[in-house]
Structures are given as C-alpha cells and as structure tokens.
C-alpha positions as CSV (number, residue, x, y, z in Angstrom):
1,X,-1.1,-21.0,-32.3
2,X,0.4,-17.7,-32.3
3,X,3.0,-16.5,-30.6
4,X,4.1,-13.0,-29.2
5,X,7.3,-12.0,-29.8
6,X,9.9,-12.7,-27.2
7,X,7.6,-15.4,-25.6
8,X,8.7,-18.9,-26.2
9,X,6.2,-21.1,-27.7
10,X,4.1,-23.2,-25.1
11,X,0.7,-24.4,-25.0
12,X,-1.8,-22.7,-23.0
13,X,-4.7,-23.3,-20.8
14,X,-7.2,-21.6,-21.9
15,X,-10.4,-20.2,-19.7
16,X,-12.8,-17.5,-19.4
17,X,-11.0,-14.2,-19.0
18,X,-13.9,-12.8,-16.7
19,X,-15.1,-13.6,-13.6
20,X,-17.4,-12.9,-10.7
21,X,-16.1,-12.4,-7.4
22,X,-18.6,-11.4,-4.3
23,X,-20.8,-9.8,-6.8
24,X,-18.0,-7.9,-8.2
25,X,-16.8,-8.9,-12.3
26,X,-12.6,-8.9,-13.0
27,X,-10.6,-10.0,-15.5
28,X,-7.3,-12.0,-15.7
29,X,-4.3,-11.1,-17.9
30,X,-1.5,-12.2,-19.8
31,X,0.6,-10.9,-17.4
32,X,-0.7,-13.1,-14.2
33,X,-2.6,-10.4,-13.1
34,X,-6.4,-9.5,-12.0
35,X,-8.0,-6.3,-12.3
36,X,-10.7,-5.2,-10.9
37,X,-13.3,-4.8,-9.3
38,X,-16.2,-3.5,-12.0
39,X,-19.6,-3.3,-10.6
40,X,-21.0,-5.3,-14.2
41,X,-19.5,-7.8,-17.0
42,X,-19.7,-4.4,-19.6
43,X,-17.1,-2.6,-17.3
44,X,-15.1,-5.5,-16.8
45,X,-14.9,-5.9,-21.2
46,X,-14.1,-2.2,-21.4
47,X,-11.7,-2.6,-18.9
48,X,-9.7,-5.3,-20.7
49,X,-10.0,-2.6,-23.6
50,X,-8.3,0.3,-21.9
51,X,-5.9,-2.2,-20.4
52,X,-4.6,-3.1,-23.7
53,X,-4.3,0.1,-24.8
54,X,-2.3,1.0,-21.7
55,X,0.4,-1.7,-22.0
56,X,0.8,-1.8,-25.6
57,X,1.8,1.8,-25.5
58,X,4.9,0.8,-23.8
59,X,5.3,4.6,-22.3
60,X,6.4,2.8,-18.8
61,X,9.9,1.0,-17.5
62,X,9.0,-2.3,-15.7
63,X,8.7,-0.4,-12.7
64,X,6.3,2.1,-13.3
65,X,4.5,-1.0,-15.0
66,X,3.9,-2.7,-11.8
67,X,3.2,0.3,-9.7
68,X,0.2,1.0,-12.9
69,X,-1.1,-2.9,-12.6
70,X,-1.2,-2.3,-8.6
71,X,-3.6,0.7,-9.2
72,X,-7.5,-0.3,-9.0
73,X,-9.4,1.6,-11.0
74,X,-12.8,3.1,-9.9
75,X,-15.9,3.2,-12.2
C-alpha cells in the first residue's frame, strides 16, 4: 500500500466512498469529512473531483481549510 507523505503507514478500512442519505448522495474523505448533499451519484463523483482539486492546491492555512470543508456546496 501506498502511503502519503507525512502520514504514517497504517492499514485502512476500506468502503464505498458514496453514499445515500434521505434520497440525497455524499461522499466521505480522507480527511474524516462528508460532503454533500448532491441531488444524484454523477454530482456526488464530480464532487469528489473538484474536491481534490481544491485541497491539493494548498492555497489555504488550516484555518481557512476548515471554514472551505464547512461550506456545502449547491448544485
């Protein structure tokens, strides 16, 4: 298994990323958080994609990082 840098090397539980809530699809991160809610599964997946590209561009301090994962985002 691979491992991130600066994360110590542990064994995961793996599950499905997506999931439906009251008719509503989110998805759970790396970070032990949910986002959501996406009216379909589609959203949900290009969700994940723009959420990526969001924290991999490391623009934000830690704090402006949890105020961003607090925002829901409307589709």
């Amino acid at each position: 298994m691979q491992v991130r840098a600066g994360d110590l090397k542990q064994h995961y539980f793996r599950s499905d990323r997506y999931f439906q809530t009251n008719g509503q699809w989110h998805f759970a991160t790396r970070e032990q958080t949910i986002e959501g809610p996406y009216p379909t599964k589609a959203k949900a997946e290009a969700g994940v994609t723009r959420y990526i590209e969001m924290i991999s561009c490391r623009l934000f301090n830690t704090s402006e990082q949890s105020i961003i994962n607090s925002l829901k985002i409307v589709v």
